[in-house]
N, C-alpha and C positions, 0 to 999 in steps of 0.2 A: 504493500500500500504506500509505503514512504517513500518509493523509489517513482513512482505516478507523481506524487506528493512533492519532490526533485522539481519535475519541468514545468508542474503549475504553477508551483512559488517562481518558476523562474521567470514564466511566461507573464504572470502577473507586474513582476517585476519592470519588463520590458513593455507594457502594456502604459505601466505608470508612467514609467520615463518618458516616453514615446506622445504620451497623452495632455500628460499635468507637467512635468519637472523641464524638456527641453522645449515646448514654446516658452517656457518664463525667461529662460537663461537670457541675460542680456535684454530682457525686455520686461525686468519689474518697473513700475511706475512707482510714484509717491504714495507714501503709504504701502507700500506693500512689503517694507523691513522696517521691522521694529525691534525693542529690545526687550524680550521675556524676562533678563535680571541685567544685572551692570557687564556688559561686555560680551553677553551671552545676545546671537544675533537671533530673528525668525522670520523667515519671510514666507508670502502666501502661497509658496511653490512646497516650503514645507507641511503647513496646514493641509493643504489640499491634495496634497503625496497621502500624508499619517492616512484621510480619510478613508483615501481609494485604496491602499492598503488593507487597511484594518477590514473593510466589507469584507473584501474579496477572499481574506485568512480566515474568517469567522465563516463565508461559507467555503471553505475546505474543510473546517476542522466545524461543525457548531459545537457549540456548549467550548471552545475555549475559550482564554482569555488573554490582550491581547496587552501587551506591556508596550506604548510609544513613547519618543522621547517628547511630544508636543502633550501627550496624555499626562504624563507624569509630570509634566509644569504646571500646570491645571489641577492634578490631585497626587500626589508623590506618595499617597499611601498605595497605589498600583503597585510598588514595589514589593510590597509583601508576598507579593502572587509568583515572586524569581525562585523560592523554594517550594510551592504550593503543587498538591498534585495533578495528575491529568497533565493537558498540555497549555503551554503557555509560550506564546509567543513573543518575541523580543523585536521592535522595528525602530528601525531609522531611516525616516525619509529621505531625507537630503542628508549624508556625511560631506561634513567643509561646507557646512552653510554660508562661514566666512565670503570663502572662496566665490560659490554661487551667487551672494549678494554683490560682491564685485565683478564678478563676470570673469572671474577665471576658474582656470580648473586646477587640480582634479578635484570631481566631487561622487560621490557613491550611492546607491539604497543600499541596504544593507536588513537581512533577516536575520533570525536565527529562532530554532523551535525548541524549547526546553519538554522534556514530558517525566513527569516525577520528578521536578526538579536539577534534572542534568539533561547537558545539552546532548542533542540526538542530528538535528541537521543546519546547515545553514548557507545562506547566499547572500554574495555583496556582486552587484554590479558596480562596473562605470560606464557608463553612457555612451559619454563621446571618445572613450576607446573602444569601445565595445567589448569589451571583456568580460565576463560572465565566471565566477570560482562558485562553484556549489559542493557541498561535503556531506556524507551523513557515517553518523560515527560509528566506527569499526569497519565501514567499507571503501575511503579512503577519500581524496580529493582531488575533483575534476576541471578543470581552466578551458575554458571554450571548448568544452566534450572531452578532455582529452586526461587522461589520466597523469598526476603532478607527484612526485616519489621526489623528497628534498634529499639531498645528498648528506653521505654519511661520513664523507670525507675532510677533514675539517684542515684549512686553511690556516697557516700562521696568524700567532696574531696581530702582526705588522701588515696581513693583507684581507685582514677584514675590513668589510662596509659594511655601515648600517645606519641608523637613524638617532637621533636621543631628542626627544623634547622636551630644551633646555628652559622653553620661555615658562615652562609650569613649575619649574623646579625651586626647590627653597632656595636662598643664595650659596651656603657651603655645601650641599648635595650639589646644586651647579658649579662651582668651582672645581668640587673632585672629578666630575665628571667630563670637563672641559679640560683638565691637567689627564684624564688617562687617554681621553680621546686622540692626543699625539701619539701615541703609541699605538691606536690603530689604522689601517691602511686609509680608512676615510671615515671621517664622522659628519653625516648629513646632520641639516638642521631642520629636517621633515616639511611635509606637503601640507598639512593644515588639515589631512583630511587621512583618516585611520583607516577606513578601509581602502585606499588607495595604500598605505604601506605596507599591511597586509598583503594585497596583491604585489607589491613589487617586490615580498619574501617569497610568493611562489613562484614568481618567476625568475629568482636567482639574482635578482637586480640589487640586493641588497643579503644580508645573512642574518641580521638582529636587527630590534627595533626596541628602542627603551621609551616609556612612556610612563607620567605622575599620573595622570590623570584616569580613573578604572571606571568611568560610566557606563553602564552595562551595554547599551545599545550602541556605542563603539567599540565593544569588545567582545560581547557575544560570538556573533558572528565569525570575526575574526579568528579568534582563537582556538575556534575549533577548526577552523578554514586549514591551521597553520597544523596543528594535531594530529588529524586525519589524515596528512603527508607527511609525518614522520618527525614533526619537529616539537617545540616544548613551548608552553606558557605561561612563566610564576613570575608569583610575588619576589618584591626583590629580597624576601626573607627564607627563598627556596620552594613555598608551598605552592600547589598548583592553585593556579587561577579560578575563581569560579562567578559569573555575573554577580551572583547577588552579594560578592564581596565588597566592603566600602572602604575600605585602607589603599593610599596610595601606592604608586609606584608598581611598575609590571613590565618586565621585560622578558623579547617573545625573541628567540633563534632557532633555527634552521635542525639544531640538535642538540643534546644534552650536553654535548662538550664543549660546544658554539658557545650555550649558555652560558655555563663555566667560566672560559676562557673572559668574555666579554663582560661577565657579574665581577669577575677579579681586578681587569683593567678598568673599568669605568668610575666602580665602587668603592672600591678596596685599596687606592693611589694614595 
């Protein structure tokens, strides 16, 4: 049933995009971005994504329920429902709303299906790459149909890439993290937009990606995106990742010794 359950969330996906999120691009009017909290952006490409979303899940799945990040500004107790049984769904409209509000990219939808409480599938598009990672877990993760196996071979680590997002970071965690960063082969200053880094770990374009900030509906998805092909997603205290966690800080590599290697030089300088 959840492998049908695969190309409808995905088709849905591309339905949205295609319908509601790429005529706005470049073409919000006044009034059509505002600020949900101080510095937090939302515009009506996201409102009107959450909506077409949420229908469309609710009739794949009835009786679940449906966790958004425009839902949960509105009533933040939705959250209680990331450990809750049955299925529960995790969305995000627009990832890098930022992004979208200025008119660049990348920007993502992004799902993920919790059922009993742990994640079972998930999809993050980009649009105007057209990319497409959909996973379901224990059967592994797929990149524009094609099956994605992250390599087990780990790279020095003067020649790793990856990502860290330094602007979330306290001041002496960003200090340390900026003094190990010279010892890796390249330390990006990230896209603005999560599940675009995500993607650029399954497709090898990067090998790690550190991140403060753990809101579920940017990392749901992702993290099992990244799991499902072989690679790892913890806290930076070792334990594994789980949405409904609220403590910061999360870094996601390609393998457990990726992880490793890059928790030592980043964190530990």
């Amino acid at each position: 049933m959840i492998d049908t359950l695969l190309d409808d969330v995905a088709g849905l996906l591309r339905e949205t995009a295609d319908g509601v999120v790429l005529p706005l691009f470049r073409h919000l009017g006044d009034g059509d971005v505002t600020e949900k909290a101080p510095g937090e952006l939302v515009t009506v490409a996201d409102r009107r994504a959450e909506e077409m979303i949420t229908a469309g899940l609710l009739r794949l799945r009835p009786g679940s329920v449906v966790v958004g990040e425009e839902a949960v500004a509105d009533d933040p107790a939705l959250l209680r429902h990331l450990r809750s049984a049955g299925d529960v769904w995790l969305v995000d409209p627009v990832d890098g709303t930022a992004n979208f509000a200025a008119g660049k990219r990348p920007f993502a939808l992004m799902v993920s299906l919790l059922t009993d409480g742990e994640p079972v599938a998930a999809w993050v598009l980009d649009p105007l790459a057209d990319a497409l990672a959909v996973a379901r877990s224990g059967e592994g993760t797929y990149l524009d149909g094609k099956p994605v196996r992250l390599p087990a071979v780990v790279p020095p680590v003067g020649e790793l890439r990856g990502t860290a997002m330094t602007k979330f970071l306290p001041g002496p965690l960003r200090s340390t993290v900026e003094a190990g960063g010279a010892q890796l082969g390249e330390l990006l200053p990230g896209k603005h937009c999560a599940g675009r880094e995500y993607l650029d770990v399954l497709t090898g374009q990067q090998q790690f990606v550190l991140f403060w900030r753990t809101l579920p509906w940017d990392h749901g998805p992702g993290t099992l995106l990244v799991r499902a092909a072989g690679g790892v997603a913890r806290q930076l205290d070792g334990t594994d990742y789980h949405p409904a966690d609220t403590q910061h800080g999360l870094l996601v590599a390609v393998s457990d010794a990726v992880w490793t290697d890059v928790h030592t030089t980043l964190l530990s300088s």
